[in-house]
C-alpha positions in Angstrom: 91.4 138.7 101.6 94.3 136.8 100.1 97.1 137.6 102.3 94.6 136.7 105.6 93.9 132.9 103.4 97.7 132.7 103.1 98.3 132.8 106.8 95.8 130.7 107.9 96.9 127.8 105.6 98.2 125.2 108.2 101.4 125.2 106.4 102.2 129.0 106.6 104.2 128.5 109.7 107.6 128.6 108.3 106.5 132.0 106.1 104.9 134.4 108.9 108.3 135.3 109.8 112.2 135.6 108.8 114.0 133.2 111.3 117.5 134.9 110.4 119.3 136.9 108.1 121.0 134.8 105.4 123.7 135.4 102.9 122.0 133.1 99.9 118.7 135.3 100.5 119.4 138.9 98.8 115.8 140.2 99.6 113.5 138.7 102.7 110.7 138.9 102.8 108.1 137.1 105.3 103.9 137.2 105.9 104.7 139.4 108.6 105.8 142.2 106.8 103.6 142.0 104.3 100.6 142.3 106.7 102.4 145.7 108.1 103.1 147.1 104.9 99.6 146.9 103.7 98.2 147.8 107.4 100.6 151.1 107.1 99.5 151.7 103.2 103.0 150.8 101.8 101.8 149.5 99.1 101.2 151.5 96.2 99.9 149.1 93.7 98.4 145.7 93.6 101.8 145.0 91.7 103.7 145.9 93.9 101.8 143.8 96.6 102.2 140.8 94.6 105.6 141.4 93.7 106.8 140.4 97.6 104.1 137.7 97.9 105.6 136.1 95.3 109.5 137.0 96.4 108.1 134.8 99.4 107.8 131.7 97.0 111.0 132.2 95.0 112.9 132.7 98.3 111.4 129.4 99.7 112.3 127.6 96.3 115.9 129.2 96.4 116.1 128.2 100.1 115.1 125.0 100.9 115.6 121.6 98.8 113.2 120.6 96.1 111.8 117.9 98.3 112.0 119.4 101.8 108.3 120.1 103.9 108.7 123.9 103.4 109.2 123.7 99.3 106.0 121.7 99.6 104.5 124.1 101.6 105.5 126.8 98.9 104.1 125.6 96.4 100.5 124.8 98.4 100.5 128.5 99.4 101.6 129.6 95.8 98.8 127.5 94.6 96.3 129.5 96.3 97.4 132.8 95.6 97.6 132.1 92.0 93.7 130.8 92.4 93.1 134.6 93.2 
């Protein structure tokens, strides 16, 4: 499945988990949690499903500078799921 290709991506690292709650962040969100919430049927919709994968992106590009490692890595993981 999509979520289990996102994790495995070598640069998911900095996205399986929130390091630390953060005032420019409104809404985090990390791989973690998704996993959960689908594990614990959470999820009422494929929308609604894609509507946190993708808060992961926009968080990361909100985050981190346009030409840091982990905007890269956003955009490689974004990549994939759009491919989906």
């Amino acid at each position: 499945d999509i979520l289990h290709e996102l994790e495995n991506k070598s640069c998911a690292y900095p996205f399986k988990y929130i390091n630390k709650a953060d005032k420019v962040i409104k809404h985090p969100i990390d791989l973690f949690t998704i996993n959960l919430k689908l594990k614990n049927n959470q999820y009422k919709s494929l929308k609604e499903f894609e509507k946190d994968v993708r808060l992961i992106f926009r968080n990361c590009y909100t985050y981190n500078n346009v030409e840091s490692e982990i905007y890269h890595s956003g955009e490689v993981l974004e990549s994939v799921f759009n491919k989906k």
